[in-house]
VEXDREN-2710 file (C-alpha; in Angstrom, 1 decimal):
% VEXDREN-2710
k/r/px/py/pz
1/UNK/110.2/-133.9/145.7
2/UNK/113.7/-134.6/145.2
3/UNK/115.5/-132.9/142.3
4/UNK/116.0/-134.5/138.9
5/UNK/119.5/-135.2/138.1
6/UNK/121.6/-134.7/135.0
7/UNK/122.1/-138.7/135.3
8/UNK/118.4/-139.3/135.3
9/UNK/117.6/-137.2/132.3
10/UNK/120.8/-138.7/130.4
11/UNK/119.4/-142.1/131.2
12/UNK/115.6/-140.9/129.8
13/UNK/117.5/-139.5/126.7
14/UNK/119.5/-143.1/126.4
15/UNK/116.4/-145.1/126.6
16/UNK/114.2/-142.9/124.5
17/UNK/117.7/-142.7/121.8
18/UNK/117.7/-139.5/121.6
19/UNK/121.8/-138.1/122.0
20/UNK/121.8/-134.7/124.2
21/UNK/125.2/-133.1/124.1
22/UNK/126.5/-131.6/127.5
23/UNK/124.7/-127.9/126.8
24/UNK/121.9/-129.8/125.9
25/UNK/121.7/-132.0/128.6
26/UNK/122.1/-129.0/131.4
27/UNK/119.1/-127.2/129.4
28/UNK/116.8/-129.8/129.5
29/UNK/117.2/-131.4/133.1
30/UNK/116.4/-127.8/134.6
31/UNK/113.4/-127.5/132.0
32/UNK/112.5/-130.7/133.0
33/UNK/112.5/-130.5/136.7
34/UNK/110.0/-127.1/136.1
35/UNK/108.1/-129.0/134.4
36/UNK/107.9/-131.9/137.1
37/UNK/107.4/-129.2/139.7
38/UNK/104.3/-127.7/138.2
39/UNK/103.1/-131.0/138.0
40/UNK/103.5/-131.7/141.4
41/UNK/101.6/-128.4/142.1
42/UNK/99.3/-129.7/140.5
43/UNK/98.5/-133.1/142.1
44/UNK/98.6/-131.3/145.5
45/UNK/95.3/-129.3/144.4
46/UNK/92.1/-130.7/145.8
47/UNK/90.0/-131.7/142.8
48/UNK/87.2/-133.5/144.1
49/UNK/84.8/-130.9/143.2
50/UNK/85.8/-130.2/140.0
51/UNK/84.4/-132.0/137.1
52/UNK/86.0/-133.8/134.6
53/UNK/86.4/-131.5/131.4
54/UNK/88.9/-132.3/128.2
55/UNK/89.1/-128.2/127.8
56/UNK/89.5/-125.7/130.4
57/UNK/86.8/-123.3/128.5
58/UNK/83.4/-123.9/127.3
59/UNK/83.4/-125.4/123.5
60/UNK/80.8/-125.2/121.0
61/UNK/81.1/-125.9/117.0
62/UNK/79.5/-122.8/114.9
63/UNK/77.7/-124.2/112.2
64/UNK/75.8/-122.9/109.7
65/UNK/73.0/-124.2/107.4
66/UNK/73.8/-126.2/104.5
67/UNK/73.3/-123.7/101.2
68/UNK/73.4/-124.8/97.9
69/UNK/75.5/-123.1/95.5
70/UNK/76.5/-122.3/92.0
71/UNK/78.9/-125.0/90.9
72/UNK/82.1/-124.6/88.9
73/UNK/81.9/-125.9/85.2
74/UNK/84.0/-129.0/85.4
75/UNK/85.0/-128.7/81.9
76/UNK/86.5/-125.1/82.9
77/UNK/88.2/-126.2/86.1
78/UNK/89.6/-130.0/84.3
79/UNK/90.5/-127.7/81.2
80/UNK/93.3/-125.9/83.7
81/UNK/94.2/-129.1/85.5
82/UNK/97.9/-130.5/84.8
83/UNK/96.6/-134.1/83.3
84/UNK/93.0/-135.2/83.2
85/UNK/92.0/-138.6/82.5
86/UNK/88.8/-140.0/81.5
87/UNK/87.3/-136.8/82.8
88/UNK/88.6/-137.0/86.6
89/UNK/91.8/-135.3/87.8
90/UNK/94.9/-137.8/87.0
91/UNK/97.4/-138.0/90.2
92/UNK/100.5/-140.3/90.1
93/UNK/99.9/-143.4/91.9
94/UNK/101.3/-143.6/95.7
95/UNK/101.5/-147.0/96.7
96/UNK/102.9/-149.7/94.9
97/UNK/105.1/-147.7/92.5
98/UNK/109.0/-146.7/93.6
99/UNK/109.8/-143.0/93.2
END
């Protein structure tokens, strides 16, 4: 694989607007061309065998048993809320109102 270029990662930068000054633009074309690299080490590994998988380790979700629970008194918890209305928790409106 042919080296990446300081022109071909100004050109990525230019299309993707994003301005790189000079140190920046020597940083990221070597970090780049690592990262190209390893991806061609990658594609050269033979695969066939190996399953698809969308994590390298073995994933399972620990759940527990639903358990019901004291409650809070909503009177207590709306009594210490900053604005209460009609006894629900008032919040500003988001859309359709300017800051």
């Amino acid at each position: 694989m042919a080296r990446l270029s300081r022109e071909e990662v100004a050109k990525v930068a230019r299309l993707a607007r994003i301005a790189l000054d000079e140190v920046e633009l020597e940083r990221f074309t070597d970090q780049l061309a690592q990262v190209l690299e390893h991806v061609a080490d990658l594609e050269a590994l033979d695969l066939a065998d190996v399953a698809p998988t969308a994590h390298p380790h073995g994933l399972a979700n620990v759940v527990r048993d639903d358990e019901v629970r004291a409650s809070l008194d909503r009177a207590e918890v709306l009594a210490q809320a900053p604005d209460v209305a009609e006894d629900r928790f008032a919040v500003p409106r988001i859309i359709g109102e300017a800051p």
